[in-house]
C-alpha distance (Angstrom), angle and dihedral (degrees) to the residues before:
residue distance angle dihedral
X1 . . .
X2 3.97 . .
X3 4.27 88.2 .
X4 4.06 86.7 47.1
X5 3.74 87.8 48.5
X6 3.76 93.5 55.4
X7 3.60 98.5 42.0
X8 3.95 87.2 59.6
X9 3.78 98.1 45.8
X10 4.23 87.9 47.3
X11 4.16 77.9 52.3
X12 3.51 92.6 53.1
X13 3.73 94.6 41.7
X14 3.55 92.8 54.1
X15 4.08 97.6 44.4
X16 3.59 87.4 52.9
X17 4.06 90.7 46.0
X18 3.90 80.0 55.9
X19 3.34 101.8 47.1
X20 3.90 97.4 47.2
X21 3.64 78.8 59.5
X22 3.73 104.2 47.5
X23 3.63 101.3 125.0
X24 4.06 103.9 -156.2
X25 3.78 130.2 34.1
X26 3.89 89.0 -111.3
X27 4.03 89.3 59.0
X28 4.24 94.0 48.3
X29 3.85 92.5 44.2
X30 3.91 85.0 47.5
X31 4.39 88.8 47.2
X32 3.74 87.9 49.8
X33 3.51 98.7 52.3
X34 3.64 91.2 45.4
X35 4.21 85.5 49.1
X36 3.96 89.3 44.4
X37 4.27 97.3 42.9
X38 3.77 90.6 47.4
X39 3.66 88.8 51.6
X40 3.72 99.9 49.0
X41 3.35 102.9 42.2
X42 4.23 92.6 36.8
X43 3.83 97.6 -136.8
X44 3.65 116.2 -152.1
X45 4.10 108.7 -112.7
X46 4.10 79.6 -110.9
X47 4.02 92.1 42.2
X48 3.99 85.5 52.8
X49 3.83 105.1 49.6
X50 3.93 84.6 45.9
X51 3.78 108.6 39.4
X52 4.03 99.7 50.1
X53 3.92 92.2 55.9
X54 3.62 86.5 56.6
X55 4.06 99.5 39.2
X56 3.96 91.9 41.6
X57 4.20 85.7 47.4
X58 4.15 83.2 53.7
X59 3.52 101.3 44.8
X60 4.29 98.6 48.2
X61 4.00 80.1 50.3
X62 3.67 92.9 45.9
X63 4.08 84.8 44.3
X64 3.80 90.3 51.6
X65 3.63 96.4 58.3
X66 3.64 95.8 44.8
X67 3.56 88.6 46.9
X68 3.90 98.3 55.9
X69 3.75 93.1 50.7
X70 3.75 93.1 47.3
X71 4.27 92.7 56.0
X72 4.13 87.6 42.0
X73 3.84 84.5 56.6
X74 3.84 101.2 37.1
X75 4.76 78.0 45.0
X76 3.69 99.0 47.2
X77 3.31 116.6 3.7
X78 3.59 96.6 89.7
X79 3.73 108.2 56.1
X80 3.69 93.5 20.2
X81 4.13 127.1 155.1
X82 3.69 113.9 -137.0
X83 3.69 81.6 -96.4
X84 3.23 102.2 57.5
X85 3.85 81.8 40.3
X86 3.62 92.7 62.6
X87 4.07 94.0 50.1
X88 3.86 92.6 56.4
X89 3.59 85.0 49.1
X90 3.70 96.3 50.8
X91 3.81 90.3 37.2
X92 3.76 85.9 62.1
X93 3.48 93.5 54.8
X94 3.62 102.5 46.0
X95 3.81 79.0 46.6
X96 4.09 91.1 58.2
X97 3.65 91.2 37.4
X98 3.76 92.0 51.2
X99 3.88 93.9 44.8
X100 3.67 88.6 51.5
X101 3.74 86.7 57.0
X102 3.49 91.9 49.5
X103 3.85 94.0 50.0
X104 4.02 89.2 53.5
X105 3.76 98.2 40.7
X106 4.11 92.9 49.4
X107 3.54 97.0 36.2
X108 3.54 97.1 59.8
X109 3.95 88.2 48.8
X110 4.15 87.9 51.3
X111 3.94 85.0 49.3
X112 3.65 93.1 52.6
X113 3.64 86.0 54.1
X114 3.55 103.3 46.4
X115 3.41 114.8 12.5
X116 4.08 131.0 -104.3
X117 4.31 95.3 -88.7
X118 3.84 85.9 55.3
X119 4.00 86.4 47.9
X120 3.29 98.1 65.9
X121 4.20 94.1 32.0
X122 3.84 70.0 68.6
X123 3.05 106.0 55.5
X124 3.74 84.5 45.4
X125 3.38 98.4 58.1
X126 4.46 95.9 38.7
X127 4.02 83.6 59.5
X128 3.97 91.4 38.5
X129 4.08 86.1 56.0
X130 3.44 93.9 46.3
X131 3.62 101.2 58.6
X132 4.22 83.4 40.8
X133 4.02 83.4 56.4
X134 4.25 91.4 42.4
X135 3.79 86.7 52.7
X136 3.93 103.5 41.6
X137 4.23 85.1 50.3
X138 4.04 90.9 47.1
X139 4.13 83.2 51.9
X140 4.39 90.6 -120.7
């Protein structure tokens, strides 16, 4: 118990180093989600060196998608035929479809990793950080 004790306060000592280091705002939200996740859903030291490979893997894919939609919009969208109309559309769907996809494929890997009542703990906790996020930018 004392070695499992000191192996999560060097943790904590180091994701704190980290996070004092964090050089842009997308990097500390990023370190405090990792910090807040990892507390919520009390990962394992095994469950936490192979579950954020994984969930950081999903969410720059995830981010990729959304990401290529967004600059066809903020391209096209504006002066767009009813052609080019129809693209974005279908773009968007393909996008959904392919995010779906994504969601299924990585969440099965996550699962494998740490189990299905630690699933939805994180899904718990992903929605819990958001609204912590929504209410730290609205200055509550």
């Amino acid at each position: 118990m004392k070695a499992l004790c000191k192996i999560v306060t060097l943790m904590v000592l180091i994701f704190y180093g980290s996070l004092l280091k964090a050089q842009t705002n997308k990097e500390r939200i990023q370190a405090m989600k990792v910090e807040y996740i990892t507390k919520k859903v009390e990962f394992t030291v095994s469950e936490n060196e192979r579950f954020w490979p994984v969930y950081n893997e999903f969410e720059d894919k995830l981010e990729a998608y959304r990401k290529n939609v967004r600059q066809n919009y903020l391209r096209r969208a504006e002066a767009a035929t009813e052609a080019e109309a129809e693209d974005l559309y279908k773009l968007d769907l393909q996008s959904k479809q392919a995010e779906a996809d994504l969601y299924k494929q990585y969440s099965e890997r996550m699962k494998a990793i740490i189990g299905v009542k630690k699933m939805a703990k994180l899904r718990l906790a992903e929605i819990e950080f958001k609204k912590i996020l929504l209410k730290t930018a609205k200055g509550e």
